[in-house]
Short mmCIF file of the C-alpha atoms (twelve columns), coordinates in Angstrom:
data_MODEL
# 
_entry.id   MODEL 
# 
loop_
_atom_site.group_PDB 
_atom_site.id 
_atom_site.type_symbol 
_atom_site.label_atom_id 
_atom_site.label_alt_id 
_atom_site.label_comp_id 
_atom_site.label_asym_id 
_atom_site.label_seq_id 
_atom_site.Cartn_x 
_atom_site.Cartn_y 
_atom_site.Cartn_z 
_atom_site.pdbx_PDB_model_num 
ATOM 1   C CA . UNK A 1   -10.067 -2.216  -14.921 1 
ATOM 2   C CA . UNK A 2   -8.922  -4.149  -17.607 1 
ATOM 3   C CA . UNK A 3   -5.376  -2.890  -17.693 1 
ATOM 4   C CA . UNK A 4   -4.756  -3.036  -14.016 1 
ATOM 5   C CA . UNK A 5   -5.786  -6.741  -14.316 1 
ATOM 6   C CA . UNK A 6   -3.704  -7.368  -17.364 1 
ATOM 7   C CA . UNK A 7   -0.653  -6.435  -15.684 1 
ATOM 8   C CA . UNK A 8   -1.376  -7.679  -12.410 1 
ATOM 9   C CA . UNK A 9   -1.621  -10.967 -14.653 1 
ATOM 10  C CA . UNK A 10  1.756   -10.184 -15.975 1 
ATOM 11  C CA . UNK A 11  3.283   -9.408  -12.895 1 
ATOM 12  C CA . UNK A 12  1.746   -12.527 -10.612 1 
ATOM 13  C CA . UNK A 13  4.558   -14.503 -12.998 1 
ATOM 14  C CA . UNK A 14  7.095   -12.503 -13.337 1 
ATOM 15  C CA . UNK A 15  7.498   -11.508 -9.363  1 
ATOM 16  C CA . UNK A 16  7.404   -15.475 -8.949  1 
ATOM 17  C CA . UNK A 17  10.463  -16.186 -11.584 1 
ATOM 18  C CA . UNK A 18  12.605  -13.852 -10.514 1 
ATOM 19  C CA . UNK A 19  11.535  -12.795 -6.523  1 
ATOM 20  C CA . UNK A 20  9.871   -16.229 -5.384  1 
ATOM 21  C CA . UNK A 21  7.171   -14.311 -4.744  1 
ATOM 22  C CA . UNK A 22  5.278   -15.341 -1.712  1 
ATOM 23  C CA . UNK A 23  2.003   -14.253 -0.134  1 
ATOM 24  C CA . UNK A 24  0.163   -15.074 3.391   1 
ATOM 25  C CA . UNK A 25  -2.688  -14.147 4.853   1 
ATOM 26  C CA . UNK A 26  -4.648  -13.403 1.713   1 
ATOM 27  C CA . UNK A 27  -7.645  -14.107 3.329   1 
ATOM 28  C CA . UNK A 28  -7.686  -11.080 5.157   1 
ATOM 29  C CA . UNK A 29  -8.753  -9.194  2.585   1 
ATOM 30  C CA . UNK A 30  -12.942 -8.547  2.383   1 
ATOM 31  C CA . UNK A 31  -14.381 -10.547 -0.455  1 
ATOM 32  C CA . UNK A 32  -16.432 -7.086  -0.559  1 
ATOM 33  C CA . UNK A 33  -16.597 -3.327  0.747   1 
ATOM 34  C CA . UNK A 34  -13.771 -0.759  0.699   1 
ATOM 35  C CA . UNK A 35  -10.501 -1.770  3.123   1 
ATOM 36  C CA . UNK A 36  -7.079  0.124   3.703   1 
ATOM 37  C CA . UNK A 37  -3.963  -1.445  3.154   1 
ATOM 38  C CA . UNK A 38  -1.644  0.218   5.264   1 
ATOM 39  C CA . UNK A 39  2.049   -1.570  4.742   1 
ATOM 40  C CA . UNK A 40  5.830   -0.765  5.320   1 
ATOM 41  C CA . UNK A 41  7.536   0.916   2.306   1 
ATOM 42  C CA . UNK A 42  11.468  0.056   1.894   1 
ATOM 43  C CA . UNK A 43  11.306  -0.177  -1.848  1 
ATOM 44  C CA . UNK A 44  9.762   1.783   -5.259  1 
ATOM 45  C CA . UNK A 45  8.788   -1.885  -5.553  1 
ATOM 46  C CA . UNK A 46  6.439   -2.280  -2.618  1 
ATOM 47  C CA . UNK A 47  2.961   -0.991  -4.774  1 
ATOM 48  C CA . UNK A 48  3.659   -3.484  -7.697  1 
ATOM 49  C CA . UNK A 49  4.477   -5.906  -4.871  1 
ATOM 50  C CA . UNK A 50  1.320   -5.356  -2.917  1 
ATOM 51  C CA . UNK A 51  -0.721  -5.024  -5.759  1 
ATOM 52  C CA . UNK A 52  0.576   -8.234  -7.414  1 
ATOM 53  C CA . UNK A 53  -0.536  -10.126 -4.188  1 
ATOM 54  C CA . UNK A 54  -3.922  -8.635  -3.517  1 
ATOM 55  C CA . UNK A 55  -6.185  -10.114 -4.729  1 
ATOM 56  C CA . UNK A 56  -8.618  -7.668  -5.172  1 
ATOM 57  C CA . UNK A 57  -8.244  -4.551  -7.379  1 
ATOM 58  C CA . UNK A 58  -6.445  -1.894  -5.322  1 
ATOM 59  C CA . UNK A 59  -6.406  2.175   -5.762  1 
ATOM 60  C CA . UNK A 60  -3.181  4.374   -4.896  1 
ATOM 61  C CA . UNK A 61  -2.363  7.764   -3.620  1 
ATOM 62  C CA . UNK A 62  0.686   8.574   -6.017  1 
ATOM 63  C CA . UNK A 63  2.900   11.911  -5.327  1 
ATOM 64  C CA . UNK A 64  1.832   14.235  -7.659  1 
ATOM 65  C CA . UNK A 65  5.380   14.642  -9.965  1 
ATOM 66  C CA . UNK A 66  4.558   11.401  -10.962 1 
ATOM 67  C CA . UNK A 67  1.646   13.261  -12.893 1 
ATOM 68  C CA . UNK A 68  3.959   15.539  -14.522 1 
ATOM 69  C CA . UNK A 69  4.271   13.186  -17.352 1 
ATOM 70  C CA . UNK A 70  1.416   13.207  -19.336 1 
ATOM 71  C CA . UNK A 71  1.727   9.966   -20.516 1 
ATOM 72  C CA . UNK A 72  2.800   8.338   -17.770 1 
ATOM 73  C CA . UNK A 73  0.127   10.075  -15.529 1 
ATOM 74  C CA . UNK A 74  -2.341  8.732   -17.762 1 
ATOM 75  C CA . UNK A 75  -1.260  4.903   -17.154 1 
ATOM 76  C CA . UNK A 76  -1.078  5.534   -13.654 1 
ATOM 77  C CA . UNK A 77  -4.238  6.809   -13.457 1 
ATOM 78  C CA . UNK A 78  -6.205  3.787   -15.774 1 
ATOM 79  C CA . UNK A 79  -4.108  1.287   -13.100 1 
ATOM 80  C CA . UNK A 80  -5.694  2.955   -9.837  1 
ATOM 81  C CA . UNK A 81  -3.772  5.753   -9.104  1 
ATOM 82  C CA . UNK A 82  -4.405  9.214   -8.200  1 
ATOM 83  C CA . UNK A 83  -2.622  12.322  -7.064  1 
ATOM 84  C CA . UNK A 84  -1.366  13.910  -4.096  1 
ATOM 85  C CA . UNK A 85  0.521   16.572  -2.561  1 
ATOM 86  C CA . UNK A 86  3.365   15.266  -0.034  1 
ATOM 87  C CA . UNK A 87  4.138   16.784  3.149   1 
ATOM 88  C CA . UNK A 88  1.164   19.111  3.025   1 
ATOM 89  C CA . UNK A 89  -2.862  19.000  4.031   1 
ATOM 90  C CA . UNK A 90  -4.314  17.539  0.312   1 
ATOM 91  C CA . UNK A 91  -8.200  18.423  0.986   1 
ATOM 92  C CA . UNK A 92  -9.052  17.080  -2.694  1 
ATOM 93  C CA . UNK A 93  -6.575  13.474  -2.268  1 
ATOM 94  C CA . UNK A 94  -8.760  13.291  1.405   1 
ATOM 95  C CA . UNK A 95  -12.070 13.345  -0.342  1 
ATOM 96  C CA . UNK A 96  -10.774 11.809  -3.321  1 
ATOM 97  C CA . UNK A 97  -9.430  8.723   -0.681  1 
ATOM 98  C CA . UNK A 98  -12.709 8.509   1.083   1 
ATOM 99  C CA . UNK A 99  -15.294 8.447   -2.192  1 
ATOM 100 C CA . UNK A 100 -13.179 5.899   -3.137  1 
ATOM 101 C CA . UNK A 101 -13.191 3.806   -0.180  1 
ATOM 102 C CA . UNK A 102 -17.014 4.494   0.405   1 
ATOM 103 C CA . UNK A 103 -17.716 3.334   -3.113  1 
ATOM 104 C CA . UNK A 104 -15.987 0.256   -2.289  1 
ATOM 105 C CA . UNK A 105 -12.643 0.327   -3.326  1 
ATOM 106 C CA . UNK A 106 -9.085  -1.021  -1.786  1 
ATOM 107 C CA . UNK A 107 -6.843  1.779   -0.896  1 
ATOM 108 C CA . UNK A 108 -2.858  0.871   -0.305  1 
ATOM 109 C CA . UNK A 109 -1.328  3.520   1.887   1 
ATOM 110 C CA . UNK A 110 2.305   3.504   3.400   1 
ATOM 111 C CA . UNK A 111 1.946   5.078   6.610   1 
ATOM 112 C CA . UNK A 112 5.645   6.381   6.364   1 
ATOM 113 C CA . UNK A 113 5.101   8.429   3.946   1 
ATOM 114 C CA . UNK A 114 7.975   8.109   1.613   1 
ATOM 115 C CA . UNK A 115 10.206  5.043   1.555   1 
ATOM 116 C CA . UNK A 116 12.106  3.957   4.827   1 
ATOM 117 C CA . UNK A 117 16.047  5.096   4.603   1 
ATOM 118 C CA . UNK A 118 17.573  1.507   5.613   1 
ATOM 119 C CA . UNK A 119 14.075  -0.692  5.541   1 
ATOM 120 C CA . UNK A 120 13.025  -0.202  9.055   1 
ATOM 121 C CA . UNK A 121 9.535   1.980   9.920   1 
ATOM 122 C CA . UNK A 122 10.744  5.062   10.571  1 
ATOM 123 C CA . UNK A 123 8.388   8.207   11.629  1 
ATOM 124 C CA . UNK A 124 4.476   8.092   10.718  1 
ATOM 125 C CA . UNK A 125 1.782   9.665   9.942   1 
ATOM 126 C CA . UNK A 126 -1.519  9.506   11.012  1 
ATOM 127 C CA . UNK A 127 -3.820  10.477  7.991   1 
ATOM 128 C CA . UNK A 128 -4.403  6.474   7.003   1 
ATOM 129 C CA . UNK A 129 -6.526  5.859   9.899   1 
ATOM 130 C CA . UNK A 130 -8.212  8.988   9.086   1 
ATOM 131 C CA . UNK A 131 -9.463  7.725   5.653   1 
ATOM 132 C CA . UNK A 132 -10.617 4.212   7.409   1 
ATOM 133 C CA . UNK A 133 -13.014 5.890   10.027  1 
ATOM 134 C CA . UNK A 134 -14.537 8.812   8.224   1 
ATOM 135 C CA . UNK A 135 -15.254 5.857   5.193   1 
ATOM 136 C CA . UNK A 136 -16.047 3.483   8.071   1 
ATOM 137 C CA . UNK A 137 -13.725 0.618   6.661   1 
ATOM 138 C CA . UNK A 138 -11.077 -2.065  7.992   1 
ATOM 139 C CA . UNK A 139 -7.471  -1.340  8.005   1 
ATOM 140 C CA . UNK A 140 -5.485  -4.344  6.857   1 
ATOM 141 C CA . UNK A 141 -1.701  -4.762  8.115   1 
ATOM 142 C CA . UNK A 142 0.623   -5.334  5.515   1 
ATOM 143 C CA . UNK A 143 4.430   -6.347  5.529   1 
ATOM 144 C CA . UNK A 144 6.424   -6.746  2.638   1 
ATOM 145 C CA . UNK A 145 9.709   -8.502  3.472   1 
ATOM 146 C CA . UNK A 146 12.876  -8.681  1.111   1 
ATOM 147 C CA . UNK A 147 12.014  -5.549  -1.747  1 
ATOM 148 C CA . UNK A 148 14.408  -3.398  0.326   1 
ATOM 149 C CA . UNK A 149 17.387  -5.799  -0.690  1 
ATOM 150 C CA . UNK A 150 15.951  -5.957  -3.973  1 
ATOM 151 C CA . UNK A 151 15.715  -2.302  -4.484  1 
ATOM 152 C CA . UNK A 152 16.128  -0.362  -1.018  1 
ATOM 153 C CA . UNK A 153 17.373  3.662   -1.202  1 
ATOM 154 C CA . UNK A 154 20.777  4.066   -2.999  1 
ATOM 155 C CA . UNK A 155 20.632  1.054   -4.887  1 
ATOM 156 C CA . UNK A 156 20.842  1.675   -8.548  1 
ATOM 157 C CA . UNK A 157 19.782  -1.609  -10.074 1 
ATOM 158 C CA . UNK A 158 17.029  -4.338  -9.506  1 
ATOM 159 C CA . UNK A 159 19.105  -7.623  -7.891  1 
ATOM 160 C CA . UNK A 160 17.105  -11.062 -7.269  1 
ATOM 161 C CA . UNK A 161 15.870  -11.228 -3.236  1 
ATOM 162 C CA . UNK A 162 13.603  -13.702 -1.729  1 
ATOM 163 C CA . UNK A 163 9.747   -11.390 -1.050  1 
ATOM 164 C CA . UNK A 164 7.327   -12.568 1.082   1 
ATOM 165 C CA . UNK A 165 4.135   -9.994  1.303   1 
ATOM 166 C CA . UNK A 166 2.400   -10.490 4.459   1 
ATOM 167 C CA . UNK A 167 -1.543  -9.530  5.039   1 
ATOM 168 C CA . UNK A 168 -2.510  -9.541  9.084   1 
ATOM 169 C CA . UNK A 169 -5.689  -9.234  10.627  1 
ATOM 170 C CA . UNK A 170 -8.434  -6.539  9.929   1 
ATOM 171 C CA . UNK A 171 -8.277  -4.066  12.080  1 
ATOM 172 C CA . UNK A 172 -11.794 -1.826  12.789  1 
ATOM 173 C CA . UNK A 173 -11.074 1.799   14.092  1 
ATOM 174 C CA . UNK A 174 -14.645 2.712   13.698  1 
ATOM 175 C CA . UNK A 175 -15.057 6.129   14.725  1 
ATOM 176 C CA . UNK A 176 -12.165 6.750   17.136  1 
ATOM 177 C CA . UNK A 177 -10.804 10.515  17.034  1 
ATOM 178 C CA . UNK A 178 -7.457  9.127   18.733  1 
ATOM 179 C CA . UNK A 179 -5.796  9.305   14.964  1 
ATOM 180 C CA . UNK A 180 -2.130  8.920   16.788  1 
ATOM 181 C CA . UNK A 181 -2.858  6.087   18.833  1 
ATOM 182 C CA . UNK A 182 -4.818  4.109   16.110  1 
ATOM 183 C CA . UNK A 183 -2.187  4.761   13.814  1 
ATOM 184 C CA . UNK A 184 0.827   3.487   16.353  1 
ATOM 185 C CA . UNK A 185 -1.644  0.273   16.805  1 
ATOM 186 C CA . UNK A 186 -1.126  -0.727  13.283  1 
ATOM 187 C CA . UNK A 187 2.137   0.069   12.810  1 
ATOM 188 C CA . UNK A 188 3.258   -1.895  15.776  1 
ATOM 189 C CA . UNK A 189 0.731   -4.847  14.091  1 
ATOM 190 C CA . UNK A 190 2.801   -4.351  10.846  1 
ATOM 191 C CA . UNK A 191 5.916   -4.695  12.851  1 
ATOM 192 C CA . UNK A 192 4.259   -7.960  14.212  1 
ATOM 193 C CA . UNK A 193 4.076   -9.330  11.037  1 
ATOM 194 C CA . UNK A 194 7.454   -8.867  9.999   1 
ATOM 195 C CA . UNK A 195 8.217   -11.980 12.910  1 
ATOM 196 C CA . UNK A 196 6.752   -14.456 10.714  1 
ATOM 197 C CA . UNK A 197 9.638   -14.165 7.828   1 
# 
């Protein structure tokens, strides 16, 4: 993935100039295997933000409007990204997810579903935790402090802010069935996270 590592490259310097980029807890992430990232989502930054701090190549779920530009789709897609239908049951982005994550792959999710209305985790779903136990993979807790006074909901332009991006410990769901409770176990370890900025 050439291009994904050319602007992750790009973006490592630029999110330090002008956001004072910082990361913790990078060691977190497997040196090898698929993983979920499952992280907060205040900001149309957050996936360049995560991204940029991984440090391991990472896929995405993108809505599927994003798509609708031919050209655009096509960039997305060579950095990562695939699409998916919002707000309904997305069979082929569920198998797409899990071949992915079974052939070894980071997947960043946002549990939320669509960015948080005033940077606090709002309602969730449970789909994430899903993906982890049917690919049998770690879900990694992820909190991104400072993009939502960057670039929260309503705000027109990009404005300096202080970002810290946060990784927490693995956590193993194995094959639990209890997708609700799982899924309320990581969010509350997300929410945990956000203590240390």
């Amino acid at each position: 993935m050439f291009l994904y590592r050319f602007f992750r490259f790009f973006l490592i310097w630029s999110c330090k100039l002008f956001f004072h980029l910082e990361v913790r807890g990078g060691g977190f992430i497997p040196k090898k295997g698929g993983f979920v990232l499952a992280s907060n989502h205040a900001s149309f930054l957050d996936p360049i933000l995560v991204g940029t701090a991984c440090p391991r190549v990472l896929n995405f779920a993108a809505r599927e409007s994003l798509f609708r530009n031919k050209l655009f789709g096509r960039l997305i897609a060579e950095v990562g990204s695939f699409p998916i239908k919002r707000w309904s049951a997305d069979l082929s982005a569920v198998k797409e997810s899990v071949r992915r994550l079974k052939n070894n792959a980071g997947l960043l999710v946002f549990p939320e579903g669509t960015r948080s209305q005033d940077g606090n985790i709002r309602d969730i779903t449970s789909g994430f935790v899903m993906l982890a136990a049917k690919a049998k993979v770690p879900i990694i807790p992820v909190w991104v402090s400072g993009s939502w006074k960057a670039w929260g909901r309503g705000s027109r332009f990009i404005k300096p802010a202080k970002i810290r991006v946060i990784f927490g410990n693995p956590v193993d769901v194995g094959n639990r069935r209890d997708y609700e409770v799982a899924a309320r176990e990581v969010v509350g370890r997300i929410q945990g996270l956000s203590d240390s900025c």
